[in-house]
C-alpha positions in Angstrom: -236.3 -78.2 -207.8 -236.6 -78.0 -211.8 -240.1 -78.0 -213.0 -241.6 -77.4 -209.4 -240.6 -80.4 -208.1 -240.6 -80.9 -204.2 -237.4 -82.9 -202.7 -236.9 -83.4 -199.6 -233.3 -84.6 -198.5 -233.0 -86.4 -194.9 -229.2 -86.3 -193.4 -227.2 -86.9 -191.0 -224.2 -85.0 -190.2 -221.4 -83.8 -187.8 -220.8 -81.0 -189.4 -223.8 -79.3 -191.0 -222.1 -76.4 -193.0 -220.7 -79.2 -194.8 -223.2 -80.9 -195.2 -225.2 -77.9 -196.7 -222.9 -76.6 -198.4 -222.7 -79.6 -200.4 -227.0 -79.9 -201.1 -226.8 -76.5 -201.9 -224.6 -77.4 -204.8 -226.5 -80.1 -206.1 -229.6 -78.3 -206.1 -227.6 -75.3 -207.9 -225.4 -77.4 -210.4 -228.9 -78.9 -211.7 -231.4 -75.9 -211.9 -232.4 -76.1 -208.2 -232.9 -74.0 -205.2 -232.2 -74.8 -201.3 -235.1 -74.0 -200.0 -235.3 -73.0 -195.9 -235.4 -76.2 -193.5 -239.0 -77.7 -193.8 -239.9 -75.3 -196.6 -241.8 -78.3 -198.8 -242.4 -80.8 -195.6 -246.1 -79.7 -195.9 -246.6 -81.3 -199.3 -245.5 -85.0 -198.2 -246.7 -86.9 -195.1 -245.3 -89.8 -193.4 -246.7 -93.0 -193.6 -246.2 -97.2 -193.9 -246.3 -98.2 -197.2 -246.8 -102.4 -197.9 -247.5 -103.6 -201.2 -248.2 -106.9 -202.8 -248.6 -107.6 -205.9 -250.9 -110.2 -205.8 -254.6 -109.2 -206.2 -256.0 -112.2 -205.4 -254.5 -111.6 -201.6 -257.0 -108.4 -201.4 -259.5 -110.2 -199.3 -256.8 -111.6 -196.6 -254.9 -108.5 -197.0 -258.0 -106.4 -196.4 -259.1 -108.3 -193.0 -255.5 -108.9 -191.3 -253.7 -105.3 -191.8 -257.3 -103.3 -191.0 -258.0 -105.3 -187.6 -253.9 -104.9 -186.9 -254.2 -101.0 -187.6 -253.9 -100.0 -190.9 -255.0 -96.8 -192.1 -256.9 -97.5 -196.1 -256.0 -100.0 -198.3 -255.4 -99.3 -202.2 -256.3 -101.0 -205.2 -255.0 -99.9 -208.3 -255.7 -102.9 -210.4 -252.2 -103.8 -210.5 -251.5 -104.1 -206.7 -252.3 -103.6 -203.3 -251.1 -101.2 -201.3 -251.8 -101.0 -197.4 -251.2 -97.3 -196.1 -250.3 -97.6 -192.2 -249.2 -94.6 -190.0 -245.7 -94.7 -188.8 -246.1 -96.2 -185.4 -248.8 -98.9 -186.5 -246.6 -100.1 -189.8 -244.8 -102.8 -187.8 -247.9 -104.2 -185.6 -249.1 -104.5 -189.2 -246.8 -106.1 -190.9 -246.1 -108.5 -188.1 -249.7 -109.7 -188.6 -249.2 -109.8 -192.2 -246.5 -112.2 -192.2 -248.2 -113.9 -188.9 -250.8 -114.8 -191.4 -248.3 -116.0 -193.9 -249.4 -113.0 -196.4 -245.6 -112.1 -197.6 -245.4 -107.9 -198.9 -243.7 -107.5 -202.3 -242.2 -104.2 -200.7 -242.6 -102.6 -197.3 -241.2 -99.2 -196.6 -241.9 -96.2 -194.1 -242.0 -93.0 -196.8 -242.6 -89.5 -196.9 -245.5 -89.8 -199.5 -246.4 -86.4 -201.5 -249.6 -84.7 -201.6 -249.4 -83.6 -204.7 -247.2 -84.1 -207.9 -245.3 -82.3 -210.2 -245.2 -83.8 -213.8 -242.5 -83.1 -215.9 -243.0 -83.3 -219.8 -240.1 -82.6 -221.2 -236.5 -84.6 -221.9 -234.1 -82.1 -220.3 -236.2 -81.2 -217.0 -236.0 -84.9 -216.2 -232.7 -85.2 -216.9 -231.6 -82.4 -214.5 -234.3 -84.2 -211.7 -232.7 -87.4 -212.6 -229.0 -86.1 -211.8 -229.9 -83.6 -209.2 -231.3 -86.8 -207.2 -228.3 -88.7 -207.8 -225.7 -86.5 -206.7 -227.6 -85.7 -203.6 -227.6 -89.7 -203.2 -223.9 -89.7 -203.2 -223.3 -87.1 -200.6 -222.1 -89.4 -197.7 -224.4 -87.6 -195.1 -227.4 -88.0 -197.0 -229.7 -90.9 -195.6 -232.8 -90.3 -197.9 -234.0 -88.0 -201.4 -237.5 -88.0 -201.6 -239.6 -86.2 -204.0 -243.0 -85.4 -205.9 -242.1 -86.0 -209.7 -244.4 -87.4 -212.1 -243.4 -88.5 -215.1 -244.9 -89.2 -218.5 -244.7 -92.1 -220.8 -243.2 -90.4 -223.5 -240.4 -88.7 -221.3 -240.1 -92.5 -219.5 -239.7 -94.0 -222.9 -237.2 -91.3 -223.3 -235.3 -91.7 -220.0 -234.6 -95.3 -221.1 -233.0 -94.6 -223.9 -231.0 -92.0 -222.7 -230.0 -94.6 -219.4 -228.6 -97.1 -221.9 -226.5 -94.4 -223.6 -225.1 -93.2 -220.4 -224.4 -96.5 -219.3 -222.7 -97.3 -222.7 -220.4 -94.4 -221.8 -219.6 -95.5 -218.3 -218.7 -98.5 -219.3 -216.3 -96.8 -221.7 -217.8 -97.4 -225.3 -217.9 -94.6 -227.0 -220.4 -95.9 -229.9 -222.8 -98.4 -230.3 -220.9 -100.0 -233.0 -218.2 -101.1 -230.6 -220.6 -102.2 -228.2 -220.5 -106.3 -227.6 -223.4 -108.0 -228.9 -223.7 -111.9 -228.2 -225.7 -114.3 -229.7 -226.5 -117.8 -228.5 
């Protein structure tokens, strides 16, 4: 991808020259290569992702999902997050919500190794719209990827969202955008 960044791209097809054909003009159209099958699985790993937002679960959290299997448990001072292997994420969160503790989000993910940050405005724009057409393509079941982010281009990325949006929507300045008032 632009910058260096990894995407894997899961499908499912009947027809797989199709289906390439059309990944292969994603990736082009937005500064990206098609890389051989499996060529970037190394850098991600599969695992169960859980997360609750909570902190003050961390003790509960801690002593149901490691005696039901999880792998480590994450603090990041903003939430939890219980790492689980593929085959032990539902035992785990079965004995999660056995024990009433409720997951903010729960998800089984390819999780990169590594990162690639990307500093600058236009790089994330092309990641950004590289991601989404691949989205789009009807035998595409997942996108996953190693981007990173900084503020400064985040900050950026939401203004730019609005203004795209502005133009979906069919306003074509801000001054004829609807603003209400209660």
């Amino acid at each position: 991808g632009v910058g260096g960044v990894a995407v894997i791209v899961e499908t499912m097809t009947d027809n797989v020259n199709r289906t390439v054909g059309e990944v292969r003009h994603a990736f082009s159209k937005h500064g990206g290569n098609l890389g051989t099958s499996g060529s970037v699985a190394y850098l991600f790993s599969k695992r169960g992702e859980i997360v609750f937002n909570d902190l003050s679960l961390e003790d509960s959290v801690m002593e149901v999902a490691l005696e039901a299997g999880a792998d480590d448990i994450e603090n990041d001072g903003e939430s939890l997050l219980v790492i689980t292997s593929p085959a032990a994420f539902g035992a785990v969160v079965d004995a999660l919500l056995a024990a009433e503790l409720k997951p903010d989000n729960m998800e089984v993910t390819m999780s990169p190794s590594t990162t690639a940050d990307i500093d600058n405005i236009d790089d994330a724009q092309k990641v950004l719209k590289m991601i989404d057409m691949l989205e789009d393509l009807d035998d595409v079941q997942e996108v996953y990827t190693n981007v990173n982010f900084s503020d400064d281009v985040m900050a950026q990325l939401d203004a730019w969202f609005v203004i795209e949006f502005i133009k979906q929507i069919g306003y074509d300045s801000w001054s004829s955008y609807p603003i209400f008032f209660n």
